[in-house]
Jmol script that loads the backbone (N, CA, C; Angstrom):
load data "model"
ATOM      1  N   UNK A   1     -71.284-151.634  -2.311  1.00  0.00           N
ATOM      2  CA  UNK A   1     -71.461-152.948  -1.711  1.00  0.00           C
ATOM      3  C   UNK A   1     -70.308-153.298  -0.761  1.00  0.00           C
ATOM      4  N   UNK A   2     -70.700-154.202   0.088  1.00  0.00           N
ATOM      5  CA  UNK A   2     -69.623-155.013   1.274  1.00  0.00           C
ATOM      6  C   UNK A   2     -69.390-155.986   0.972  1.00  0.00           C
ATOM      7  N   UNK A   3     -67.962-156.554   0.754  1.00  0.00           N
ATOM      8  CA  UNK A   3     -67.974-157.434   0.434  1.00  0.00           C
ATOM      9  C   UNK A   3     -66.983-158.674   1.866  1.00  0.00           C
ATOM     10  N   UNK A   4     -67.476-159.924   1.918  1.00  0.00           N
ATOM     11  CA  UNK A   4     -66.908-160.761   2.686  1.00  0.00           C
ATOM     12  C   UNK A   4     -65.937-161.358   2.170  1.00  0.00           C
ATOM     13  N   UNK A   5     -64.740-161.889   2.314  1.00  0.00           N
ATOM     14  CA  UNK A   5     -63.477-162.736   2.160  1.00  0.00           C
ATOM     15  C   UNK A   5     -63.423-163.523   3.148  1.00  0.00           C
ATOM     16  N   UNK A   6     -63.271-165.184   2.474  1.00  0.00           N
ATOM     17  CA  UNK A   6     -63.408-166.184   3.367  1.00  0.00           C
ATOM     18  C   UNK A   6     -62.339-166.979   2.455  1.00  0.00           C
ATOM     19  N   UNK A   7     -61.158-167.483   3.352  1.00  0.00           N
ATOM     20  CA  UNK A   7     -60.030-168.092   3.177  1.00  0.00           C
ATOM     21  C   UNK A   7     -60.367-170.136   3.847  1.00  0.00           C
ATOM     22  N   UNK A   8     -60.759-170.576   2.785  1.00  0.00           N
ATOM     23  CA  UNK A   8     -60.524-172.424   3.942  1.00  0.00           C
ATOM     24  C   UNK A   8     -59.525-172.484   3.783  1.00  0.00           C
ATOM     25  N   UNK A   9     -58.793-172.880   5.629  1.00  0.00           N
ATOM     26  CA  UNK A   9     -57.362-173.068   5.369  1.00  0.00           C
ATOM     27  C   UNK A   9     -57.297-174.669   5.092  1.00  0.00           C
ATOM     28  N   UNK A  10     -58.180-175.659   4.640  1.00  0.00           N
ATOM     29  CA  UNK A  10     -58.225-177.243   4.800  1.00  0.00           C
ATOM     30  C   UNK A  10     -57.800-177.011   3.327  1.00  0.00           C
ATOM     31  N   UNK A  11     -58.073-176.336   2.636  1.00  0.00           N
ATOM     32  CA  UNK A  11     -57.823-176.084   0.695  1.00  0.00           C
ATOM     33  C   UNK A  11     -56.828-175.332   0.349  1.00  0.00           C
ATOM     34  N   UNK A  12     -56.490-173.682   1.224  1.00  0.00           N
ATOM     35  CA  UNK A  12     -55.564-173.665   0.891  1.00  0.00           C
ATOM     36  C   UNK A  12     -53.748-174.204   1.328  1.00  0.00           C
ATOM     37  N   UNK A  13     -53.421-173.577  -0.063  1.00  0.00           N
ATOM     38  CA  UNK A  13     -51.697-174.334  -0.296  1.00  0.00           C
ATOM     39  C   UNK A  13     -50.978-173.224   0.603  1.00  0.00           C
ATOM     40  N   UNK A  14     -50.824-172.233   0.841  1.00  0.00           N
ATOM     41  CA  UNK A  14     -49.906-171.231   1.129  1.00  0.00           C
ATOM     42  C   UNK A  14     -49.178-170.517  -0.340  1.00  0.00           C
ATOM     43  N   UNK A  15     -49.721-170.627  -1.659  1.00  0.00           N
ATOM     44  CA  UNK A  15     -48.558-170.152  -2.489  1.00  0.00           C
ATOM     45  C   UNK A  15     -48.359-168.542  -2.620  1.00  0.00           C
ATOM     46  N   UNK A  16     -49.389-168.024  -1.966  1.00  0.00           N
ATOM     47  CA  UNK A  16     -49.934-166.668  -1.828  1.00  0.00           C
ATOM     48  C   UNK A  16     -49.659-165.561  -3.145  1.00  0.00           C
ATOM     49  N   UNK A  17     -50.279-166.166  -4.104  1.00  0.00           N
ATOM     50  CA  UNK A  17     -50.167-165.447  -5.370  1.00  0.00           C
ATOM     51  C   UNK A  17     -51.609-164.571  -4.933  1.00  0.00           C
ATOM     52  N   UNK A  18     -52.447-164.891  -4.073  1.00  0.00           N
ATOM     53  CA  UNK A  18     -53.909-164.106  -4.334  1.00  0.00           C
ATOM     54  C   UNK A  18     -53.074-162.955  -2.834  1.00  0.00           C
ATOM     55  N   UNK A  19     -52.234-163.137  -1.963  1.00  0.00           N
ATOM     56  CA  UNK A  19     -51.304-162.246  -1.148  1.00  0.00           C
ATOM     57  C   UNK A  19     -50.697-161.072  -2.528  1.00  0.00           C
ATOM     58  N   UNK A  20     -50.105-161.603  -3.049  1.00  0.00           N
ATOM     59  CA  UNK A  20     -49.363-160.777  -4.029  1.00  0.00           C
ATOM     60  C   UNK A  20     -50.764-160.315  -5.230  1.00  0.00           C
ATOM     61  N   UNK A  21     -51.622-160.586  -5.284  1.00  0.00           N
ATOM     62  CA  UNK A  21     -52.644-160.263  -6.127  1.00  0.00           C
ATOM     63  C   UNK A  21     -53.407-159.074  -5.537  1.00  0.00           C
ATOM     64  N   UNK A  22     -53.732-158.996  -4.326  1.00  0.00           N
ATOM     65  CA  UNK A  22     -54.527-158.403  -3.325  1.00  0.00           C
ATOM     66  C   UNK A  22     -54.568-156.699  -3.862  1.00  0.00           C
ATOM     67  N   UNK A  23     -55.015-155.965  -4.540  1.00  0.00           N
ATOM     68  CA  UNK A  23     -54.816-154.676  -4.379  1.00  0.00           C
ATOM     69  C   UNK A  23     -54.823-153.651  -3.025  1.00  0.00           C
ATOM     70  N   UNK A  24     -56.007-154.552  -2.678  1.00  0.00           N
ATOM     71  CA  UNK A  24     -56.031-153.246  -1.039  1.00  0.00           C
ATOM     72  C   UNK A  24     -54.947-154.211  -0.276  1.00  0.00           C
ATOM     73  N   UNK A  25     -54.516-154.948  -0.251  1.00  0.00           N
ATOM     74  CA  UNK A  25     -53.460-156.050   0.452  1.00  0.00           C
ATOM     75  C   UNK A  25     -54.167-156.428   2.352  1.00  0.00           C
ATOM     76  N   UNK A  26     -55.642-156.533   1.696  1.00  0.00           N
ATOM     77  CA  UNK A  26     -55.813-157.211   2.837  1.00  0.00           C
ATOM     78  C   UNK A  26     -55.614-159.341   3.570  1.00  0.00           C
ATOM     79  N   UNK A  27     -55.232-159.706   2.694  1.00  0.00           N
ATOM     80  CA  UNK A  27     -54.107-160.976   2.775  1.00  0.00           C
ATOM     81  C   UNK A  27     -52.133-161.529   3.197  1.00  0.00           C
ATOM     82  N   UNK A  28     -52.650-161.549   3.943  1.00  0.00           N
ATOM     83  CA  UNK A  28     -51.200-162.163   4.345  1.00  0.00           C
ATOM     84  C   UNK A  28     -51.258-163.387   4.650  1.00  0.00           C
ATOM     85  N   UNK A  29     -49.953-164.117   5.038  1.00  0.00           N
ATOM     86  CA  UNK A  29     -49.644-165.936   5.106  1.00  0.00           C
ATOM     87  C   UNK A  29     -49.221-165.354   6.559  1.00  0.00           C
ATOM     88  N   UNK A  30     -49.385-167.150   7.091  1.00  0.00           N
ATOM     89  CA  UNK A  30     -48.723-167.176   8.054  1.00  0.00           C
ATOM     90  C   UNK A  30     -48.846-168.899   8.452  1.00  0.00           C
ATOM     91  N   UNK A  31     -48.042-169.108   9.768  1.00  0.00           N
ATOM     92  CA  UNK A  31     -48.069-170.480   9.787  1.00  0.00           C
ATOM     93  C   UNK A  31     -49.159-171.256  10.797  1.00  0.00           C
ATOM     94  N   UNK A  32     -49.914-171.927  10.247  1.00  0.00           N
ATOM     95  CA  UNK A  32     -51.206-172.429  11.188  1.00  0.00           C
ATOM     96  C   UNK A  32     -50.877-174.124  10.780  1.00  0.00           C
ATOM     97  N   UNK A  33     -50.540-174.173  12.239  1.00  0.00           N
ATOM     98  CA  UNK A  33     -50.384-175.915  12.399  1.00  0.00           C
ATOM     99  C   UNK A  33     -49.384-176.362  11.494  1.00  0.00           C
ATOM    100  N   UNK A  34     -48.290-175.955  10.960  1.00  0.00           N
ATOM    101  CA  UNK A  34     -46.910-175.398  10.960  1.00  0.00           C
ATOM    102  C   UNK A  34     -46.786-175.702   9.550  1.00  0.00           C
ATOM    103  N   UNK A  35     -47.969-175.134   8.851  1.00  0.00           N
ATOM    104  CA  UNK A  35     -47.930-174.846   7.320  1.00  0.00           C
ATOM    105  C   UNK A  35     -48.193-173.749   7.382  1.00  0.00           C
ATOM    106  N   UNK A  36     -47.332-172.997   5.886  1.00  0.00           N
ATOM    107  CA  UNK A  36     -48.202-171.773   5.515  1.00  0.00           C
ATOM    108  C   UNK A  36     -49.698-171.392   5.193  1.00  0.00           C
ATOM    109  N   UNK A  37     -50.225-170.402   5.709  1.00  0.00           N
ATOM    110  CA  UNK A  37     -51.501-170.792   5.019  1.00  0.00           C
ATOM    111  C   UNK A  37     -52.165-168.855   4.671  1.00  0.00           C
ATOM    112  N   UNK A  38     -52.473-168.804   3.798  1.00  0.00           N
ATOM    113  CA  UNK A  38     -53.391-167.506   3.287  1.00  0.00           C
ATOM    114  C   UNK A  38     -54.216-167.270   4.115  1.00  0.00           C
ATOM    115  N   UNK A  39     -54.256-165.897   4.560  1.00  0.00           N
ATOM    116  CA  UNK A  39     -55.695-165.475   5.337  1.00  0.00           C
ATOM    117  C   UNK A  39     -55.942-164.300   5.458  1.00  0.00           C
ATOM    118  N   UNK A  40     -56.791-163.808   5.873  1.00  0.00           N
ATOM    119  CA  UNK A  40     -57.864-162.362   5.755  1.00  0.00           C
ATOM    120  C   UNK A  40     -56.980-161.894   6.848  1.00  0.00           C
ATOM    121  N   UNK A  41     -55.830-160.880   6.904  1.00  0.00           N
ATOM    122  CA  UNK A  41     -55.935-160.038   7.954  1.00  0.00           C
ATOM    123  C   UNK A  41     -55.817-158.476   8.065  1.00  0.00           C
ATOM    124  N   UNK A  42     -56.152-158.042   7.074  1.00  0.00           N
ATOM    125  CA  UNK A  42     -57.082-156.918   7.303  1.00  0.00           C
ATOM    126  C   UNK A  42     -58.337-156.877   6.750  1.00  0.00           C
ATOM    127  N   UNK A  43     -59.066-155.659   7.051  1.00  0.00           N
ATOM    128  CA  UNK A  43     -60.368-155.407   7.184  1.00  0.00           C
ATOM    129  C   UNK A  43     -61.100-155.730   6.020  1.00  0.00           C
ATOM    130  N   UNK A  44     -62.031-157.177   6.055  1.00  0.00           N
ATOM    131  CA  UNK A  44     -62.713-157.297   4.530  1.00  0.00           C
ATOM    132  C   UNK A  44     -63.551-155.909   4.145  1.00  0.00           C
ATOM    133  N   UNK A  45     -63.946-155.092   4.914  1.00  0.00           N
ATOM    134  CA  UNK A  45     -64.818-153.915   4.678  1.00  0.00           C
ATOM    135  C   UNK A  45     -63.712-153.386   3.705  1.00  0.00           C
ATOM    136  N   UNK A  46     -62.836-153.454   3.272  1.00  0.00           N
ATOM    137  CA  UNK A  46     -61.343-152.743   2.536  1.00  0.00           C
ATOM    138  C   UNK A  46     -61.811-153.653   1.345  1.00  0.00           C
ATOM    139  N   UNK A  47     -61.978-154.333   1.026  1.00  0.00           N
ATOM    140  CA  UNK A  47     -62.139-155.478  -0.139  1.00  0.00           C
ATOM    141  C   UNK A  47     -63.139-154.767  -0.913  1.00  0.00           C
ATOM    142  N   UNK A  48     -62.753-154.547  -2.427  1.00  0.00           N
ATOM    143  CA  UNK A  48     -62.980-153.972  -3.432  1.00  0.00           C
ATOM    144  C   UNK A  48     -64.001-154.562  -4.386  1.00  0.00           C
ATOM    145  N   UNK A  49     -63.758-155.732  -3.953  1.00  0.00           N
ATOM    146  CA  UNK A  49     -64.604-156.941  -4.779  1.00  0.00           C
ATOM    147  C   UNK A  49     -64.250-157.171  -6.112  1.00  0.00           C
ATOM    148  N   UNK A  50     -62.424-157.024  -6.301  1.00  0.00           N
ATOM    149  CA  UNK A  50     -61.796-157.389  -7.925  1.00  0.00           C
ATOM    150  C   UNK A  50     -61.882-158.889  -8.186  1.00  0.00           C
ATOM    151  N   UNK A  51     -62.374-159.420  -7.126  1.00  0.00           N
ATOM    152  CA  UNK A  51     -61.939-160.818  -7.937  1.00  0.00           C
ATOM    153  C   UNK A  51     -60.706-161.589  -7.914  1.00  0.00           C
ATOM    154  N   UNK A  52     -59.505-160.755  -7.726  1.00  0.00           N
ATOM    155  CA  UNK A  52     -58.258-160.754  -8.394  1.00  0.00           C
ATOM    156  C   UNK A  52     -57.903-162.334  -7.557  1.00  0.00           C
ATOM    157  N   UNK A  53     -57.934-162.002  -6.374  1.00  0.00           N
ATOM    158  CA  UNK A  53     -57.715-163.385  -5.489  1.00  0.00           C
ATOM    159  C   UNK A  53     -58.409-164.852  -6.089  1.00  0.00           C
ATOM    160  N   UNK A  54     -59.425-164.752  -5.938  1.00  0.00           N
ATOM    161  CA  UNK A  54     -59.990-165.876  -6.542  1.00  0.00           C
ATOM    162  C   UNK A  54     -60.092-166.024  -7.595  1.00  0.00           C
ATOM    163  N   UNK A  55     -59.607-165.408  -8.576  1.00  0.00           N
ATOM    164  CA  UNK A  55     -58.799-165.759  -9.844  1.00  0.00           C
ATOM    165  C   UNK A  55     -57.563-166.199 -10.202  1.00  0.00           C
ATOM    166  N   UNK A  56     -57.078-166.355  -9.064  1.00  0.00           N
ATOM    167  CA  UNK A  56     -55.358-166.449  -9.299  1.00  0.00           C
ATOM    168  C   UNK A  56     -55.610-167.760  -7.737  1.00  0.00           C
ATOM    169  N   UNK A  57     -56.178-167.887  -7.330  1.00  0.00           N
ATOM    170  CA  UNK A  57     -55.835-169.114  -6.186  1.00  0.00           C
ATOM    171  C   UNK A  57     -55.956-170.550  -7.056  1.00  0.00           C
ATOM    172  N   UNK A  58     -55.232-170.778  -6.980  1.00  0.00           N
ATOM    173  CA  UNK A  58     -55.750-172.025  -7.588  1.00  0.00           C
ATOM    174  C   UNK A  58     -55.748-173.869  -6.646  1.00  0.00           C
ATOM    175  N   UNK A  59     -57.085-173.515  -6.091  1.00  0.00           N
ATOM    176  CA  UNK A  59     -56.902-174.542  -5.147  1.00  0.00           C
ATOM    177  C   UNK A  59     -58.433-174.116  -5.262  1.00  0.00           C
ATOM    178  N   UNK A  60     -59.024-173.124  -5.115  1.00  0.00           N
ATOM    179  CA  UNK A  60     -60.196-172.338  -4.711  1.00  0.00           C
ATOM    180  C   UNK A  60     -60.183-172.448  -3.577  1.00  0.00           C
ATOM    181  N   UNK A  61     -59.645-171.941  -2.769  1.00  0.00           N
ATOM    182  CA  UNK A  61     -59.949-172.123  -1.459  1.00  0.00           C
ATOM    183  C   UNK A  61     -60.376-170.676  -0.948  1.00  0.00           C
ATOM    184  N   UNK A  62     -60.591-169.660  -1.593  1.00  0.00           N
ATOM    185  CA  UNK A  62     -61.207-168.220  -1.094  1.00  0.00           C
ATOM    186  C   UNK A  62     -62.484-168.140  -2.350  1.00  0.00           C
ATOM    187  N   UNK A  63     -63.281-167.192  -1.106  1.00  0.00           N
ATOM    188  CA  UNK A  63     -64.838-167.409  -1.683  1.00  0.00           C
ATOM    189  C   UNK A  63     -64.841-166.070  -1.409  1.00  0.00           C
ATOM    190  N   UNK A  64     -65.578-164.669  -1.875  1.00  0.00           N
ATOM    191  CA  UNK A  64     -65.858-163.923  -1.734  1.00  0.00           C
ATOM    192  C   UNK A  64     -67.186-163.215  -2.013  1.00  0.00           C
ATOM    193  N   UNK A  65     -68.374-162.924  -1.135  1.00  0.00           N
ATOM    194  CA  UNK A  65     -69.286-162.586  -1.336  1.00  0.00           C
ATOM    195  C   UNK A  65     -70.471-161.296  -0.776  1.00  0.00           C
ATOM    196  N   UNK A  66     -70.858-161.157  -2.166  1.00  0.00           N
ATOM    197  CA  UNK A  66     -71.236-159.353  -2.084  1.00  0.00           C
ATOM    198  C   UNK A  66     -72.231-159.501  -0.704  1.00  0.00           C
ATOM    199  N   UNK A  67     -72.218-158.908  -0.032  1.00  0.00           N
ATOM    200  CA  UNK A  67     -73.320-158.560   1.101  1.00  0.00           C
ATOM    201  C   UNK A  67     -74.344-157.374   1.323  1.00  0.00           C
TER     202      UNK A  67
END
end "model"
wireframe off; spacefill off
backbone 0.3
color backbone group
């Protein structure tokens, strides 16, 4: 399966525990509108579909879904 990773930056905090969670480490922070904020930048086709992120965000602000 393919899976999609979708980051709202309006929800998330920047604490990037789902960054440090990431196994394939397709998540990194950076500053958008001069907060930190979590986001997809590498290839969701790399996304494993653990979960791990949206288990550990706690804001929910990442949604991930099988395609």
């Amino acid at each position: 399966p393919v899976y999609i990773v979708a980051i709202d930056p309006d929800t998330c905090d920047g604490n990037a525990a789902c960054v440090e969670g990431c196994p394939v480490t397709i998540l990194s922070t950076e500053e958008v509108g001069g907060h930190k904020k979590c986001v997809v930048s590498g290839a969701t086709a790399d996304c494993i579909g653990c979960m791990v992120c949206v288990e550990v965000c706690l804001t929910g602000a990442i949604k991930v879904t099988e395609f």
